[in-house]
Every structure is written in C-alpha cells, then in structure tokens.
MOPAC internal coordinates of N, CA, C and O (Angstrom, degrees):
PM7 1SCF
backbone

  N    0.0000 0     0.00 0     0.00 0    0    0    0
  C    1.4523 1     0.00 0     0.00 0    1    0    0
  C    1.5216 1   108.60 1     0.00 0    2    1    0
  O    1.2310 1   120.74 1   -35.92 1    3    2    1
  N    1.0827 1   116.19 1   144.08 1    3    2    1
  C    1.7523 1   123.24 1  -173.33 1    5    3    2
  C    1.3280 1    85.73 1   -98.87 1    6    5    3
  O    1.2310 1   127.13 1   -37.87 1    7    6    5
  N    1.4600 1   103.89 1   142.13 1    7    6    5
  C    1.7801 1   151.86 1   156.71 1    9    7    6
  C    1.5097 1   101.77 1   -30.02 1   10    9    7
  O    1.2310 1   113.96 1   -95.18 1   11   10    9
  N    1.5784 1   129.03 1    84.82 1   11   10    9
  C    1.7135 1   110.49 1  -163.31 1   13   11   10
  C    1.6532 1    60.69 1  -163.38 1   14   13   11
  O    1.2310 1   134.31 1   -33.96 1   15   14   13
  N    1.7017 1    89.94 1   146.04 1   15   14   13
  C    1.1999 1   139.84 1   163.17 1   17   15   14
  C    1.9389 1   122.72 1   -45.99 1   18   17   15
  O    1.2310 1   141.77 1   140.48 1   19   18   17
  N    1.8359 1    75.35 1   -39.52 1   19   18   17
  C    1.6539 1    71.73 1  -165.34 1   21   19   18
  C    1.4853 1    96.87 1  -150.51 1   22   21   19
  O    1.2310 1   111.54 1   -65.06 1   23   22   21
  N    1.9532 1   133.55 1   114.94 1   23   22   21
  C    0.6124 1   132.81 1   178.55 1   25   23   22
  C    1.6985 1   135.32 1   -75.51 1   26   25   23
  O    1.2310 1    99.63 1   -39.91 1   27   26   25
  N    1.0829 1   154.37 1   140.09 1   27   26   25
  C    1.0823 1   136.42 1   179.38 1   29   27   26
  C    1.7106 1   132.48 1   -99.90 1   30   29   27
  O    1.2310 1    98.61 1   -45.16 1   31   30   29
  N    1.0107 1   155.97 1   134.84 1   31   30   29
  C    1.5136 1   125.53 1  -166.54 1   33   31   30
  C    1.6143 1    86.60 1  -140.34 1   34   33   31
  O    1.2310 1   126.42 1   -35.79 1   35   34   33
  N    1.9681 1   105.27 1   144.21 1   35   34   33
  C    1.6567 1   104.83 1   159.38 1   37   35   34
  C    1.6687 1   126.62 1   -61.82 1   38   37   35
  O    1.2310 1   125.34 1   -42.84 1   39   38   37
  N    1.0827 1   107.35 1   137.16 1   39   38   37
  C    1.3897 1   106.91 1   163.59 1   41   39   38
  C    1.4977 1   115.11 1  -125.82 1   42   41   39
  O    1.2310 1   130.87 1   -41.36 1   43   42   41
  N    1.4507 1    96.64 1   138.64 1   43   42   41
  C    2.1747 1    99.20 1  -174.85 1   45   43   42
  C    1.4535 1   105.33 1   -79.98 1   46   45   43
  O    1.2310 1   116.96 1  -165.72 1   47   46   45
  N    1.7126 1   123.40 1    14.28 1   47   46   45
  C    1.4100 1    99.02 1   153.38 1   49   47   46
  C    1.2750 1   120.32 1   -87.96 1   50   49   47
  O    1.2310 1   120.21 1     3.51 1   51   50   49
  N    1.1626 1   117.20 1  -176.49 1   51   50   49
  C    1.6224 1   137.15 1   166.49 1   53   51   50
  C    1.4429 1   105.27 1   -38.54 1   54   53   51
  O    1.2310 1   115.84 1   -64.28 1   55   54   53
  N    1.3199 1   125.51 1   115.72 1   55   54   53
  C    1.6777 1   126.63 1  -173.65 1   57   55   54
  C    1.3628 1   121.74 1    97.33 1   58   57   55
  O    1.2310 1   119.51 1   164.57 1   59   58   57
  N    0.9972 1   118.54 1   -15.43 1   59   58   57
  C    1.2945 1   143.08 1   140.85 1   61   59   58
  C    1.7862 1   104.61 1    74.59 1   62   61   59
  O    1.2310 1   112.86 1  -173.83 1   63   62   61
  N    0.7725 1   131.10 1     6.17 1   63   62   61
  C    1.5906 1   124.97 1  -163.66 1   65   63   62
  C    1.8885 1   109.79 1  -159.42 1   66   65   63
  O    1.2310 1   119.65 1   -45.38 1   67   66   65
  N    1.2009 1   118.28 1   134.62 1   67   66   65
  C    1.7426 1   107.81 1   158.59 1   69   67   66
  C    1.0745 1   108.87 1  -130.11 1   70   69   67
  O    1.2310 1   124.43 1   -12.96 1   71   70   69
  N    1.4172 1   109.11 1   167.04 1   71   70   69
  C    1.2015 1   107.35 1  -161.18 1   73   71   70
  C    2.1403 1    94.20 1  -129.25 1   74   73   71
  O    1.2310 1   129.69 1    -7.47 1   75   74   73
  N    0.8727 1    98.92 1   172.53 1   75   74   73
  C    1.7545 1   115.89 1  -168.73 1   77   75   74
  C    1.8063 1   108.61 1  -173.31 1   78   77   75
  O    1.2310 1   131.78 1   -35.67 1   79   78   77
  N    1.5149 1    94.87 1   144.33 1   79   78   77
  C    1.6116 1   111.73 1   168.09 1   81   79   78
  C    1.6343 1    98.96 1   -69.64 1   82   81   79
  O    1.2310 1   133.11 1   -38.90 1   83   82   81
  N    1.3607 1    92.27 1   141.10 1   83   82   81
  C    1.6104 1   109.50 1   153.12 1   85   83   82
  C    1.3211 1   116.57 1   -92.00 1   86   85   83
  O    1.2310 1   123.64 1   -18.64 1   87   86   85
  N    1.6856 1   110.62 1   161.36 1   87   86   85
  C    1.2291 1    93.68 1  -174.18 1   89   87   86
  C    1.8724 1   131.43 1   -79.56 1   90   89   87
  O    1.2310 1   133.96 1  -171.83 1   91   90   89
  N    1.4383 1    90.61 1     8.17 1   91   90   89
  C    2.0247 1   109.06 1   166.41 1   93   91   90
  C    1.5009 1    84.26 1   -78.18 1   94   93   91
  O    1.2310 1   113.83 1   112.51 1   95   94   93
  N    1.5664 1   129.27 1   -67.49 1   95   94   93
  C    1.4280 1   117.20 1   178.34 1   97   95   94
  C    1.4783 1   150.31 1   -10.20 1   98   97   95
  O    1.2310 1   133.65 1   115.40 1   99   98   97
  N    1.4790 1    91.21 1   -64.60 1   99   98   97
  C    1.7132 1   121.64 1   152.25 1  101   99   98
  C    1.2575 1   132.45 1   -85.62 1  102  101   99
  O    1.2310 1   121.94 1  -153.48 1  103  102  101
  N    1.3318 1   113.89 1    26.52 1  103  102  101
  C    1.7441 1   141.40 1   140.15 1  105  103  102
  C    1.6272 1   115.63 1   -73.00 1  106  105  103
  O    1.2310 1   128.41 1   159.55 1  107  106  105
  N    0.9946 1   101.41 1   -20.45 1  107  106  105
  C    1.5819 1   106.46 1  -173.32 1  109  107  106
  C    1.3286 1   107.06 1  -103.28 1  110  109  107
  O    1.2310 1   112.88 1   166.56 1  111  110  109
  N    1.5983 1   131.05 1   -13.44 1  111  110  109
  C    1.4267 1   116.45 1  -178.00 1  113  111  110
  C    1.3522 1   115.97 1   -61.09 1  114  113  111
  O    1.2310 1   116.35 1   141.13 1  115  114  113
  N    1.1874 1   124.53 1   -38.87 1  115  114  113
  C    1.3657 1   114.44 1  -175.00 1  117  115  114
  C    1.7010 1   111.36 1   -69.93 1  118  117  115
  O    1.2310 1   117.15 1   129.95 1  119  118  117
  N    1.6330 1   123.03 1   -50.05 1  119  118  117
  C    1.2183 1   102.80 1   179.42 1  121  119  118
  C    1.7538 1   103.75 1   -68.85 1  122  121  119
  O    1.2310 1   116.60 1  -167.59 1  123  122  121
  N    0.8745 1   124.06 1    12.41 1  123  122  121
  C    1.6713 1   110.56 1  -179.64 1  125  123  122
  C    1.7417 1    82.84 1   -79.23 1  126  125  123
  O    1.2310 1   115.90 1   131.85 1  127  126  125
  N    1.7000 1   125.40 1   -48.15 1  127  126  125
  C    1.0294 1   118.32 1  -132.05 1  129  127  126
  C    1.5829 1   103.93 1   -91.42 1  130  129  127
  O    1.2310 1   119.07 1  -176.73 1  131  130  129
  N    1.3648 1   119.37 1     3.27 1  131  130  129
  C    1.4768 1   140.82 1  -154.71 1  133  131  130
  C    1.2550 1    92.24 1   -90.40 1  134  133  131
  O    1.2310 1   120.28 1   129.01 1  135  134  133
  N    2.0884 1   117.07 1   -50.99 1  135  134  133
  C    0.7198 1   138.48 1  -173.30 1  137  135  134
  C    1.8328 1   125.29 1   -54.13 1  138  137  135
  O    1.2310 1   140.39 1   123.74 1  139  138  137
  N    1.3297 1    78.04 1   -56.26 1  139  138  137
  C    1.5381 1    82.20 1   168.65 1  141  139  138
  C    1.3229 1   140.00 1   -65.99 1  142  141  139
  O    1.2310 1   129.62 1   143.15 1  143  142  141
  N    1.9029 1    99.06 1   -36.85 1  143  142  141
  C    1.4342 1    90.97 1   158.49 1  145  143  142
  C    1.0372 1   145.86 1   -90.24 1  146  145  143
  O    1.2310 1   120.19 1  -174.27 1  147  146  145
  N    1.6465 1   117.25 1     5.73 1  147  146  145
  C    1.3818 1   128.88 1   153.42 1  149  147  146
  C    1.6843 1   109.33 1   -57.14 1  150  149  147
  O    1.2310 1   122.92 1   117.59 1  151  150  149
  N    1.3004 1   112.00 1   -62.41 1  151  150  149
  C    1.9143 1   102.79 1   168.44 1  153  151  150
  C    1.6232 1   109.61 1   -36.41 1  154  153  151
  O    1.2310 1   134.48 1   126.99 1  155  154  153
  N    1.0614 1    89.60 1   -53.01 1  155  154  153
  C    1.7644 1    84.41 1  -157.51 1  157  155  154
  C    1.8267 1    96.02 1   -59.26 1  158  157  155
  O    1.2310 1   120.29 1   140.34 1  159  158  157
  N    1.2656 1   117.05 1   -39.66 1  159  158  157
  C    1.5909 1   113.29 1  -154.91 1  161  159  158
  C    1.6915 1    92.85 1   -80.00 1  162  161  159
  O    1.2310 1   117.73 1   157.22 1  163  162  161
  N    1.6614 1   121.92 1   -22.78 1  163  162  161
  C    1.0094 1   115.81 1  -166.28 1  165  163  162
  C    1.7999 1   116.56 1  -102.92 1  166  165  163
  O    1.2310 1   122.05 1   166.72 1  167  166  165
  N    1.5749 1   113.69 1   -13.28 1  167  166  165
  C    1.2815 1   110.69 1  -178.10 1  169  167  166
  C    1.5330 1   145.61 1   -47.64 1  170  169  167
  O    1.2310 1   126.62 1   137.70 1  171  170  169
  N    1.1848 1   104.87 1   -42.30 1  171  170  169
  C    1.4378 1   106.85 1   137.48 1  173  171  170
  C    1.2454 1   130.86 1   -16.88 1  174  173  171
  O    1.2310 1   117.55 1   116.47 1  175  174  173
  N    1.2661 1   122.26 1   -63.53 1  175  174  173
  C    1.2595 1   123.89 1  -173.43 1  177  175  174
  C    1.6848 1   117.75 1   -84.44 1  178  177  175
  O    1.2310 1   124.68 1   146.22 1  179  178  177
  N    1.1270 1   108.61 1   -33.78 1  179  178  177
  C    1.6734 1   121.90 1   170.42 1  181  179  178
  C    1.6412 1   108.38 1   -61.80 1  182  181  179
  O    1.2310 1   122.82 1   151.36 1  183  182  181
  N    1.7469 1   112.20 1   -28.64 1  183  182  181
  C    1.4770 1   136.53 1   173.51 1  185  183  182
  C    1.8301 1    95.19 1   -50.83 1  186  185  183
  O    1.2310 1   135.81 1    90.87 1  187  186  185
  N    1.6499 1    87.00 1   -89.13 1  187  186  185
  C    1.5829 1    81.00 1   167.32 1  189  187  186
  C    1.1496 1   140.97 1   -44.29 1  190  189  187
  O    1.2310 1   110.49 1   124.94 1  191  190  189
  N    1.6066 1   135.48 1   -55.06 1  191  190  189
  C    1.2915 1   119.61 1   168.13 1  193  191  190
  C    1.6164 1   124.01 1   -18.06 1  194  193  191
  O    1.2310 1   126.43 1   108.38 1  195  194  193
  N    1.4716 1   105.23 1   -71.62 1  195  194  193
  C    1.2354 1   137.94 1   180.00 1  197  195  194
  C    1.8932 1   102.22 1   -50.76 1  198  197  195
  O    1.2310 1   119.72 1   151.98 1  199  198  197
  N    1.2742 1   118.13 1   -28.02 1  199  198  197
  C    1.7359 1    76.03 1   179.70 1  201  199  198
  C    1.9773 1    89.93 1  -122.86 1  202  201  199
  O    1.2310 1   126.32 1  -141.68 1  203  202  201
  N    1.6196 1   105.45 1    38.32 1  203  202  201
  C    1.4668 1   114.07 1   158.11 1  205  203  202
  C    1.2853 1   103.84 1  -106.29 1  206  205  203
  O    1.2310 1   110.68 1   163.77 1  207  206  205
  N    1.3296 1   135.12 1   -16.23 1  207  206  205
  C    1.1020 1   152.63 1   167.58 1  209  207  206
  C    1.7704 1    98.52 1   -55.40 1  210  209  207
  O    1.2310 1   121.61 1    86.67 1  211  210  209
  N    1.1867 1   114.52 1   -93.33 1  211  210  209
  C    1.2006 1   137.44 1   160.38 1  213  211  210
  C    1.4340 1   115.42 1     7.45 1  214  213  211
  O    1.2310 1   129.71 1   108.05 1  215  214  213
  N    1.9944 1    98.89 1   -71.95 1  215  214  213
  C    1.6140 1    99.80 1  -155.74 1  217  215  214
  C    1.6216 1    91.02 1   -83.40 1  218  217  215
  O    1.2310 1   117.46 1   160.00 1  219  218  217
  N    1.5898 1   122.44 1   -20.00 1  219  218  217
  C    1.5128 1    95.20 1   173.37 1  221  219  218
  C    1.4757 1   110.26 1  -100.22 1  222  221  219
  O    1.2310 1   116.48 1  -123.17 1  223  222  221
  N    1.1789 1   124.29 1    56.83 1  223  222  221
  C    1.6680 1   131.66 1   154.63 1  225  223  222
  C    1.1590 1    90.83 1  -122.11 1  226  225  223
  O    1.2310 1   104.13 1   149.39 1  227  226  225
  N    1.0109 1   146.87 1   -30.61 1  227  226  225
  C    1.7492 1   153.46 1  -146.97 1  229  227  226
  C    1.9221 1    92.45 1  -109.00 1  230  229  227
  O    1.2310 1   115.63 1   170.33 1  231  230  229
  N    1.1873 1   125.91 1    -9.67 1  231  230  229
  C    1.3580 1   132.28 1   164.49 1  233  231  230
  C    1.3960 1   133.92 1   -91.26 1  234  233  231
  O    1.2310 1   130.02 1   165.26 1  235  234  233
  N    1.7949 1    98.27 1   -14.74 1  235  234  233
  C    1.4247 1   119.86 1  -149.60 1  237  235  234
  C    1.1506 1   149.13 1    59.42 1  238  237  235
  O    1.2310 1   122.47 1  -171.76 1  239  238  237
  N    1.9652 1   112.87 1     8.24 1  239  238  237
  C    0.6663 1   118.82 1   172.00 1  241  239  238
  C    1.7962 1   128.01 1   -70.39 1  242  241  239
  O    1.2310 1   116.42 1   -25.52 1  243  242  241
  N    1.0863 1   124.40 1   154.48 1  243  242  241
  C    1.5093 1   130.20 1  -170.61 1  245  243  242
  C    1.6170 1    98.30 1   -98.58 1  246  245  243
  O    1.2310 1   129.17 1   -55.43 1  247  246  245
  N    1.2873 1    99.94 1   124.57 1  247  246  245
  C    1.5600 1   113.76 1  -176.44 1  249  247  246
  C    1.1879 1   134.25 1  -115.84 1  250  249  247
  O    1.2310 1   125.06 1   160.85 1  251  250  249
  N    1.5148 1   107.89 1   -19.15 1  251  250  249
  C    1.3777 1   120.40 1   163.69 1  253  251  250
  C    1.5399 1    99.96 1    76.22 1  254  253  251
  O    1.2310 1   122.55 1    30.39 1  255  254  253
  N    1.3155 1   112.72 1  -149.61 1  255  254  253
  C    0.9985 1   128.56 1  -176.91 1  257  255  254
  C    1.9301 1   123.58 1   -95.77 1  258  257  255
  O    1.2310 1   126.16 1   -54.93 1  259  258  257
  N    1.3000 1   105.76 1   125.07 1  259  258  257
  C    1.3573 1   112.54 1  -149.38 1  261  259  258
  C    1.2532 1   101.07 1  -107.71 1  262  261  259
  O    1.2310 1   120.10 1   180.00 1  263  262  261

C-alpha cells in the first residue's frame, strides 16, 4: 500500500467505495485541529483585514502586498 493519507476500499453496496484515514492520515488531526482553532480564535481579525483590504481598493488606492 502507498504512503497516502487516506485509504480507499470497494464496497458491493450502492456507492461503491469508503473511504478512512490511515494511520500517516491520523498524524494530521491534531495540526488540522491547531488549525482550526487559530481561524476560529483569529477571524475577526482576518474579517478586518479583508474589508481594509476592500475599502482601500474601493478608494483606488495601490496596496501592494498586504
């Protein structure tokens, strides 16, 4: 079996296939989960960026890289 995240196997019902983490797969839950709660703790602020972004494109000002 090759080194993959996420294995697949047939099944003879309807849909034919499921899918499951491997255990290289389920190496990643925690940084998946780090991830998310940095969004969540940080959205707000990415909120703002994004509509400071906005009102100075919406000004014409040139902003380059943000």
């Amino acid at each position: 079996m090759r080194a993959t995240p996420v294995s697949r196997r047939r099944r003879a019902s309807p849909g034919g296939a499921g899918y499951e983490l491997t255990p290289l797969g389920r190496t990643l839950l925690e940084p998946i989960a780090m991830a998310v709660r940095w969004a969540e703790k940080h959205m707000g602020d990415v909120l703002d960026a994004r509509e400071a972004y906005d009102c100075r494109q919406g000004a014409g000002q040139d902003v380059g890289l943000v």
